[in-house]
N, C-alpha and C positions, 0 to 999 in steps of 0.2 A: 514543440507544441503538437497534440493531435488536434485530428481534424474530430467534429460529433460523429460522422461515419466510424471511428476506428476507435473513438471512445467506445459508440454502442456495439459496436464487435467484441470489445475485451469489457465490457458487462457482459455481456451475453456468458462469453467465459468464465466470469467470475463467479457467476451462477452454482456452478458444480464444484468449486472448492469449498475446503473449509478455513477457517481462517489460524495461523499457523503461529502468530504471537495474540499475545494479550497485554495493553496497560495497562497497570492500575495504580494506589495511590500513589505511588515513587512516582510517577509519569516517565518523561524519555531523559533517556541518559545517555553515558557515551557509549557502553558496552551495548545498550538494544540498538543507538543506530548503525553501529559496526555490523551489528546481526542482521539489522536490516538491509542493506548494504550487499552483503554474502545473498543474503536468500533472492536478492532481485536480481543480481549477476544469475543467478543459479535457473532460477523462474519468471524470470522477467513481469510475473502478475501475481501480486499478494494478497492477502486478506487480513486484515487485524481487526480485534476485538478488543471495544473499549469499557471497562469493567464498572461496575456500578459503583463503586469506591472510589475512583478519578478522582481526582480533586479538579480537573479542568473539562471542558464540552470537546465532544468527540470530532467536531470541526475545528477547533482550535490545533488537539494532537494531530489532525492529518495534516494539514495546513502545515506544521512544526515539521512532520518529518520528511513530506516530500521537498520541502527547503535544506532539509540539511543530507538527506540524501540526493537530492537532484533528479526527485520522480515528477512523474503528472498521478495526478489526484484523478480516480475515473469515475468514483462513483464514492457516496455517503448515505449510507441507508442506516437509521436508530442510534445503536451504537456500536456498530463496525464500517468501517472504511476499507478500499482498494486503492492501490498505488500499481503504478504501471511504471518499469524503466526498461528501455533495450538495453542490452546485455552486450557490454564489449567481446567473449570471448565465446560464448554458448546461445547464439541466436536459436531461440525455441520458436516465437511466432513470430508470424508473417502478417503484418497487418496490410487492409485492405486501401 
């Protein structure tokens, strides 16, 4: 679990990415969370976009994936989300 301190630190960062998957009407499957999965070992902070075709709310897909990947949810702005997981093997940040 983060603390708000370390939440609004990795907002702050998520600021300047862009976001690197996109859902749309398929929603999540097994192959995008394996993706997801690899990219947060990789970068430990994501950004997805939730497409306007979804069939479900862009709080429901976040909600979905940081459960079956095993992130924290950091932030939900429209329709993209951020997910945050420390990284077993490639430690990038340092939260605070």
């Amino acid at each position: 679990m983060i603390t708000g301190k370390q939440r609004s630190y990795l907002r702050s960062l998520a600021n300047s990415i862009e976001p690197i998957f996109q859902v749309g009407k398929g929603g999540i499957n097994e192959n995008m969370v394996r993706q997801f999965n690899e990219a947060l070992e990789a970068r430990e902070l994501i950004k997805v976009s939730v497409l306007k075709n979804s069939a479900e709310d862009t709080r429901d897909i976040c909600n979905e994936v940081a459960e079956l990947t095993g992130s924290e949810v950091v932030q939900i702005i429209g329709n993209k989300f951020v997910i945050y997981k420390e990284s077993k093997e490639n430690k990038v940040l340092v939260l605070p």
